[in-house]
C-alpha positions in Angstrom: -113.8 -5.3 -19.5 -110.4 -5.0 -17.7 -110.5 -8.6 -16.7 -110.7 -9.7 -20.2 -107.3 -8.9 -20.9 -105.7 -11.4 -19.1 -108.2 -14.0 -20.4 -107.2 -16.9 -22.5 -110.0 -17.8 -25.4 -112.5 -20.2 -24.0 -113.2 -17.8 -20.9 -115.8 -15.8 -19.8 -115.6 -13.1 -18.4 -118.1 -10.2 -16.6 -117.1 -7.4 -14.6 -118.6 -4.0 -13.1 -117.9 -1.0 -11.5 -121.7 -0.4 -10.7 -123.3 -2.7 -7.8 -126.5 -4.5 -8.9 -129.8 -4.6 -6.6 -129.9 -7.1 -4.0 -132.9 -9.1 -5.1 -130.9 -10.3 -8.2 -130.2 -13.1 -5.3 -131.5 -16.3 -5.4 -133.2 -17.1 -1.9 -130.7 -19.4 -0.6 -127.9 -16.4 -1.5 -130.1 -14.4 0.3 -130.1 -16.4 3.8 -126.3 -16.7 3.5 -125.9 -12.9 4.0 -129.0 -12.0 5.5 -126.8 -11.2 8.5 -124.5 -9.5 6.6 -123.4 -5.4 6.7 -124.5 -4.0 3.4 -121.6 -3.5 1.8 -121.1 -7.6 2.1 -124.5 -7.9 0.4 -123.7 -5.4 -2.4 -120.5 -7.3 -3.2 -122.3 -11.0 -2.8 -124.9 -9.7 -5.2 -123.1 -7.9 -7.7 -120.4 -10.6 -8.2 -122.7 -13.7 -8.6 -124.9 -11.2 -10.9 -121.6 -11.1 -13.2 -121.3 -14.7 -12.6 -124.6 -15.6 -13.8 -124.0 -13.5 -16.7 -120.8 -15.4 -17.5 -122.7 -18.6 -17.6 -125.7 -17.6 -19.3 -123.0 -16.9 -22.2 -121.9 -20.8 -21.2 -125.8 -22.0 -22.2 -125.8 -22.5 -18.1 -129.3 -21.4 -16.9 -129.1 -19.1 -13.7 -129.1 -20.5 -10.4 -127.4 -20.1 -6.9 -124.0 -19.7 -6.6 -123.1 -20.9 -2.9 -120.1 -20.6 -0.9 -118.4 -24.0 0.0 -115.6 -25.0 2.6 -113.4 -21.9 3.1 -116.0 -19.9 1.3 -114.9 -20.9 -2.3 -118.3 -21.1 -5.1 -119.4 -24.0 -6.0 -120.1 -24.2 -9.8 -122.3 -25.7 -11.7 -121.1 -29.4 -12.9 -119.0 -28.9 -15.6 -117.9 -25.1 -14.9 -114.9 -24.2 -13.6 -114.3 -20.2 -12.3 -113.5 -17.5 -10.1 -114.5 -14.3 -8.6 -113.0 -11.6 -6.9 -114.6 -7.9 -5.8 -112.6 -4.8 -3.8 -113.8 -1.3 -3.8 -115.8 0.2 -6.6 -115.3 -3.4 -8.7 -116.7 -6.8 -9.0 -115.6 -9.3 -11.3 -116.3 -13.6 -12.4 -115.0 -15.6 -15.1 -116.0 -19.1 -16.2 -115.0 -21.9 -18.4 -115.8 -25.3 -19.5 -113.9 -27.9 -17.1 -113.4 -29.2 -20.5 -111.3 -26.2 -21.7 -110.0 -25.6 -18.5 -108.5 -26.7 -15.3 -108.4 -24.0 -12.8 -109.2 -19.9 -12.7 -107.6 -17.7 -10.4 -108.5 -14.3 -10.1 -107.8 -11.5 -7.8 -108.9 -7.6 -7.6 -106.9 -5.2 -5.5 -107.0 -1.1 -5.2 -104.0 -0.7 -6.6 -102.4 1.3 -3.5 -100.3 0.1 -0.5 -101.1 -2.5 1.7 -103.3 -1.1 4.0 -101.8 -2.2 7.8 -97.9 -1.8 8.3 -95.9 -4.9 9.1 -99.0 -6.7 6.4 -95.8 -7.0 3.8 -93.7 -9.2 6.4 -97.1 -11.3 6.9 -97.5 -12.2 2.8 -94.2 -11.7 1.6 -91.5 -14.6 2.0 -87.4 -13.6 2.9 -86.5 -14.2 -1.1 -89.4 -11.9 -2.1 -89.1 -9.0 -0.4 -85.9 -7.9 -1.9 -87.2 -8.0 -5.3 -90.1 -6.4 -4.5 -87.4 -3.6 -4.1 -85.4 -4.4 -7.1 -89.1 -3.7 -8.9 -89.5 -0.3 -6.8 -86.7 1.3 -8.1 -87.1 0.0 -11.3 -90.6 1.6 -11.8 -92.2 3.1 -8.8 -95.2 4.1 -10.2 -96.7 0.2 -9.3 -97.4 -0.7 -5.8 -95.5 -3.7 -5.8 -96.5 -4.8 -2.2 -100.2 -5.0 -3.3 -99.4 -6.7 -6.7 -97.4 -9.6 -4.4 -100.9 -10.4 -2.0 -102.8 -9.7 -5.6 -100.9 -12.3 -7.0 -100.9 -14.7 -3.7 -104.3 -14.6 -3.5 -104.9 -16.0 -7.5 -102.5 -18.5 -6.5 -104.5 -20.0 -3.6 -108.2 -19.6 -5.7 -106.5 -21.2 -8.6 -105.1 -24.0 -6.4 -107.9 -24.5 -3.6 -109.9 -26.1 -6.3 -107.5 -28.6 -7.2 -106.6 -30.1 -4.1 -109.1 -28.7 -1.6 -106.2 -27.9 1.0 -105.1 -24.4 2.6 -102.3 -22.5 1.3 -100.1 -20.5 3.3 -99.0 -17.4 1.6 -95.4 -18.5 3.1 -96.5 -21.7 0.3 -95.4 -20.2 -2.7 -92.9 -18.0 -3.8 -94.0 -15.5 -6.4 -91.7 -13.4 -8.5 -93.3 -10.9 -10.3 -92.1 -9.1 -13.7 -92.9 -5.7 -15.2 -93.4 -7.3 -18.4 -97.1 -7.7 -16.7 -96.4 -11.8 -15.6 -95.3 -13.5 -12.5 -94.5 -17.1 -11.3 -95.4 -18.7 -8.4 -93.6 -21.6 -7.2 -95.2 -24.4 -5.0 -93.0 -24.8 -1.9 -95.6 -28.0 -0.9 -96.5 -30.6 -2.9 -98.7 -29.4 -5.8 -101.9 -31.1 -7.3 -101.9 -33.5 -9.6 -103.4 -32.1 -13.5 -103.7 -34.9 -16.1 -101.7 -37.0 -14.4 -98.9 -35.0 -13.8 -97.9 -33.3 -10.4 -97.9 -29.3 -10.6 -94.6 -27.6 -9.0 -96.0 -24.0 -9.7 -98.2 -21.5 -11.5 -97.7 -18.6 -14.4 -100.2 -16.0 -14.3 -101.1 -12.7 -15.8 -101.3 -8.9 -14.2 -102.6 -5.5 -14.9 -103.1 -2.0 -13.3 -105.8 0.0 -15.0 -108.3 2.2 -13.6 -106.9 2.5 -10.2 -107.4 -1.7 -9.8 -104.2 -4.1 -10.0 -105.6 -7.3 -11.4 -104.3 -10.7 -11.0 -105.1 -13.9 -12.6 -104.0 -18.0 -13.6 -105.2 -19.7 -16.1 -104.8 -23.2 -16.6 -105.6 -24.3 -19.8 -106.3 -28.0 -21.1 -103.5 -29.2 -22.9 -104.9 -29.9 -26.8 
């Protein structure tokens, strides 16, 4: 599994390249993407599929994985996780709230952003420079897409700590070919075990065509 390599012990992780069949849904999954085009139904029912796996290896017994506000799952008491799909790839991890805080994952084809002018939307004045420094340093990654990639972990890692939108204007994210990256709150940041977080570390990869992003916020022992 690609995802695993960026996981921390005490996660769980499930991924695929192959879609599973659509009645591996619950019901209730079902109705929420009954109007759905099918390629939003293959990706809904492939990454809970991983999901359920995930938890299954938790002791969790399978049941529906709903969308909550701003579409983020809502796990099962005790669980904390994340999921993340793009073309030809679904992935979802899971932990014990007891083990760990927050998940953040995100899956990207690793290629350029797609729409032109997208960079000046995600990417903050401080950023965009080093995104050239990294360019020219090794131009074989498509630093653009690794900067959303990374944006994106930020906000599904943070979302479920404070239940708030984040800008990606929020956080400023440097990235470093050493396959890590920070991102820095620019807004007040939640508050883990009593102590107010001012930013996130996180993990990345490119393999198989993907760039993979993820934060991990483990409980401190």
């Amino acid at each position: 599994m690609i995802i695993e390599k960026l996981m921390p012990a005490g996660v769980v992780c499930r991924d695929t390249t192959e879609d599973a069949p659509e009645s591996t849904l619950f019901p209730e999954e079902a109705e929420r993407v009954a109007k759905a085009v099918d390629k939003r139904r293959r990706e809904f029912a492939t990454v809970r599929h991983c999901a359920r796996q995930a938890l299954g290896e938790l002791g969790i017994e399978p049941a529906p994985i709903l969308n909550g506000e701003r579409g983020a799952p809502q796990w099962p008491a005790g669980v904390v996780g994340s999921m993340t799909h793009c073309a030809g790839y679904r992935a979802a991890v899971v932990a014990r709230s007891s083990d760990i805080h927050t998940i953040g994952i995100d899956a990207e084809p690793h290629a350029p952003l797609p729409q032109e002018g997208m960079l000046r939307m995600i990417g903050r004045e401080e950023e965009i420079p080093r995104l050239a420094a990294l360019s020219a340093r090794d131009p074989g990654v498509h630093w653009d897409r690794m900067l959303f990639c990374a944006k994106e972990a930020v906000y599904k890692a943070w979302y479920p700590l404070t239940h708030k939108w984040l800008g990606f204007e929020e956080a400023s994210v440097t990235l470093d070919p050493a396959g890590t990256f920070d991102a820095r709150l620019l807004v007040p940041g939640p508050v883990i075990a009593g102590e107010q977080v001012s930013g996130f570390t996180g993990r990345w990869i490119v393999s198989d065509g993907l760039v993979i992003t993820a934060i991990v916020v483990p409980v401190a022992e």
